[in-house]
C-alpha positions as CSV (number, residue, x, y, z in Angstrom):
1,X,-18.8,6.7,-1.0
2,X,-17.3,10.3,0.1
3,X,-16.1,13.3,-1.4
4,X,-18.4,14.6,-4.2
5,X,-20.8,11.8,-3.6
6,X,-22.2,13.4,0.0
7,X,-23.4,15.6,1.8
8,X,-23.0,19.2,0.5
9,X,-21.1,18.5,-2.8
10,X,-23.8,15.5,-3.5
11,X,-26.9,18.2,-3.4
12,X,-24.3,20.9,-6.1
13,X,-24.1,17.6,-8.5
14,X,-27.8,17.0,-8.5
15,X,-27.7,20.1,-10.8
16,X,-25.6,18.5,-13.5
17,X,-28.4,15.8,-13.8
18,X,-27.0,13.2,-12.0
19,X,-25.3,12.2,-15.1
20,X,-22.1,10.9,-14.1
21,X,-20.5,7.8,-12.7
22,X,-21.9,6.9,-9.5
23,X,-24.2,9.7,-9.9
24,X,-26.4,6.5,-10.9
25,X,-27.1,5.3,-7.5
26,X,-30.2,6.0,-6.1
27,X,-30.3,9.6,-4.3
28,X,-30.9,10.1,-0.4
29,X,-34.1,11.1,-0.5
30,X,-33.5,14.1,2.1
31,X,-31.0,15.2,-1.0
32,X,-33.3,14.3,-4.1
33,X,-34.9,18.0,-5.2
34,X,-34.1,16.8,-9.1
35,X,-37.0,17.3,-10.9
36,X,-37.5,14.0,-12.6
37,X,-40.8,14.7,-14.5
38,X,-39.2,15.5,-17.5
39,X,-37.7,12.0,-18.4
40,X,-41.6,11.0,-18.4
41,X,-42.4,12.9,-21.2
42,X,-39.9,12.0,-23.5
43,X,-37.6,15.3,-22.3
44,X,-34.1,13.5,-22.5
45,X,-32.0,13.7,-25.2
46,X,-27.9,13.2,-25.7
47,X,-26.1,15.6,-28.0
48,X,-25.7,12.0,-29.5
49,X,-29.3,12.1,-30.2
50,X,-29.4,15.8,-31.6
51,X,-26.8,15.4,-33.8
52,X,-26.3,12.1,-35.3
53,X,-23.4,10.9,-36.9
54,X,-25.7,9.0,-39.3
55,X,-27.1,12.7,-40.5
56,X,-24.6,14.4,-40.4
57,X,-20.5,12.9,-39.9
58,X,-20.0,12.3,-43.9
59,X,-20.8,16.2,-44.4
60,X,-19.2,17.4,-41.3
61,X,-16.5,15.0,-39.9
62,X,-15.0,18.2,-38.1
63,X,-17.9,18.0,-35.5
64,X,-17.3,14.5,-34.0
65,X,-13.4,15.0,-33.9
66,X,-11.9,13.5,-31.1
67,X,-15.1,11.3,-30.1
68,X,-16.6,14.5,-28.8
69,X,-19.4,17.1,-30.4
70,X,-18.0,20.3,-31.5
71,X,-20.1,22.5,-29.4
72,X,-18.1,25.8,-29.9
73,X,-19.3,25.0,-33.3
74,X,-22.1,27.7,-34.0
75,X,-23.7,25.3,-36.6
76,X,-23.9,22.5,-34.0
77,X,-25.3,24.6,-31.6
78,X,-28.0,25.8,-34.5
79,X,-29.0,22.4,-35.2
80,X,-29.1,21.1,-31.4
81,X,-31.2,24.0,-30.4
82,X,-33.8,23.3,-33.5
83,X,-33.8,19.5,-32.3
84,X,-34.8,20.5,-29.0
85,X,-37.6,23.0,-29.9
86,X,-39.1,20.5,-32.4
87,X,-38.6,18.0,-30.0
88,X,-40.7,19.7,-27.1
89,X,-43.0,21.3,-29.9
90,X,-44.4,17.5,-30.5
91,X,-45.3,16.9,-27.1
92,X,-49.0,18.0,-26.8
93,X,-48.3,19.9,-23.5
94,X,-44.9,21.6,-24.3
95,X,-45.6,24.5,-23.1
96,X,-45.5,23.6,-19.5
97,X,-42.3,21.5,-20.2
């Protein structure tokens, strides 16, 4: 691996999750400082996941155009940010989420 896979450029990605391509492999443990605590409690959602098609792509085609989730849309960003609070609202702990 090299380029945005070490070093430097490796530790700047952690903060995007390590959510992309080979992202996946297990991070050097002198690089790891991802907080992984989260995925534990149920904390991981996709926009998938907050806006399902199944709820809402008969009503609102518009917001899946282009195999992608509208998120300059205001609504979509209305309805992900109420999935998310009544996600972490149903964990007994979520306020130290």
């Amino acid at each position: 691996m090299g380029g945005a896979e070490q070093g430097v450029p490796r530790t700047h990605n952690l903060l995007n999750g390590e959510s992309h391509g080979p992202s996946f492999a297990p991070t050097p443990p002198e690089l790891d400082d991802w907080d992984h605590s989260w995925l534990a409690k149920g904390g991981d959602a996709s926009f998938w996941d907050l806006l399902p098609c199944d709820k809402y792509l008969k009503t609102h085609p518009e917001w899946y155009a282009g195999g992608q989730v509208a998120m300059t849309n205001a609504d979509v960003r209305r309805i992900m940010a109420e999935q998310i609070v009544e996600r972490l609202k149903a964990l007994p702990d979520y306020r130290k989420v």
